[in-house]
Wavefront OBJ file of the C-alpha trace (Angstrom):
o trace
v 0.000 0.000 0.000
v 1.576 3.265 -0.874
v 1.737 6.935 0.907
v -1.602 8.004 -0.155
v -3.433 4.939 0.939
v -1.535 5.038 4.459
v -2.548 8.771 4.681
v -6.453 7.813 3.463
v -6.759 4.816 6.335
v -4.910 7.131 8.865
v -7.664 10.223 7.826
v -10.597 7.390 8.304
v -9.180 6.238 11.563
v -8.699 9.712 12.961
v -12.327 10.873 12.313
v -13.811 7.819 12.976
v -11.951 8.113 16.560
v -12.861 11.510 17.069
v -16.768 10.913 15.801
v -16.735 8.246 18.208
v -15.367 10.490 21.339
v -17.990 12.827 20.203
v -20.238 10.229 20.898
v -19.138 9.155 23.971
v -18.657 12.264 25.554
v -22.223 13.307 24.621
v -23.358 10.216 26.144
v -21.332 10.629 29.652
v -22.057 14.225 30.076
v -23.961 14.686 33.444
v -26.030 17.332 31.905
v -28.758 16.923 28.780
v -28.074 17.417 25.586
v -29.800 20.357 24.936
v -27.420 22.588 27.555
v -24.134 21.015 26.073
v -25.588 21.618 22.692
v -26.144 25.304 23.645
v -22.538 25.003 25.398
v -20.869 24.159 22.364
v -22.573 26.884 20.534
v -21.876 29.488 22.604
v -17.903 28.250 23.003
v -18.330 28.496 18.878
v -19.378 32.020 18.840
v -17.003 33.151 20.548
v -14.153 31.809 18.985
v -15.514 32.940 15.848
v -16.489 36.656 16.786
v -12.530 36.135 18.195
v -11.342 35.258 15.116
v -13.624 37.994 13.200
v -11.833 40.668 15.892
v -8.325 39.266 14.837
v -8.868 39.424 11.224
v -10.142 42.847 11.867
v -7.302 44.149 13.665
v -4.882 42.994 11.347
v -5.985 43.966 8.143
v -6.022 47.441 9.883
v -2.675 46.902 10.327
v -1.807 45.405 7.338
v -3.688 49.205 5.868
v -1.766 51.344 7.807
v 1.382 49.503 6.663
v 0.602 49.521 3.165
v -0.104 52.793 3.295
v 3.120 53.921 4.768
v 4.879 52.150 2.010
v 3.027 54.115 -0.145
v 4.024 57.120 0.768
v 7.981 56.057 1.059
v 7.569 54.796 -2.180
v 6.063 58.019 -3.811
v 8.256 60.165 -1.686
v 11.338 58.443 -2.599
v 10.222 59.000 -6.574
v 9.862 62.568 -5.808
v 13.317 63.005 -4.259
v 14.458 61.460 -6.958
v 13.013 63.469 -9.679
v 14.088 66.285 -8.071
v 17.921 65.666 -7.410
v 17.584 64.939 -11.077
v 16.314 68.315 -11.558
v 19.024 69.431 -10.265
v 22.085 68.020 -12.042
l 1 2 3 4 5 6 7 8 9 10 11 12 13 14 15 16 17 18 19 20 21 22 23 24 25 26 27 28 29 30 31 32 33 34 35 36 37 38 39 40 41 42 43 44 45 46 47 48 49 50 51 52 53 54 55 56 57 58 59 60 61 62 63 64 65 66 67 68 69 70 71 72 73 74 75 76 77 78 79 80 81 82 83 84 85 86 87
């Protein structure tokens, strides 16, 4: 059996594991479904609104640096032009 079919059987195993510790777990939980299912959405909304804050932050910075290089860029053009101006 080659690479790929190692990596398939080794993919199957893995989720099959984890859908069965899913399972489990859901099973041995002292509470009912319905609160870990509410849980487990509100854990999931606030990694996501997390992640939304991250992304926002950082394509703000990512702006303000492109921005900046921008303006080096375009000054450096004028200084340019104008030492040539000069000669």
């Amino acid at each position: 059996m080659g690479i790929i079919g190692k990596t398939i059987r080794f993919t199957l195993g893995l989720g099959l594991g984890a859908g069965l510790g899913a399972v489990a777990a859901m099973l041995a939980a002292p509470q009912s479904g319905k609160v870990t299912k509410e849980q487990i959405q509100n854990r999931l909304d606030e990694v996501r609104n997390a992640g939304k804050k991250a992304q926002q932050e950082r394509e703000r910075e990512l702006q303000a640096y492109w921005e900046q290089e921008v303006q080096v860029s375009s000054s450096d053009k004028d200084d340019k032009g104008k030492k040539s101006d000069k000669k």
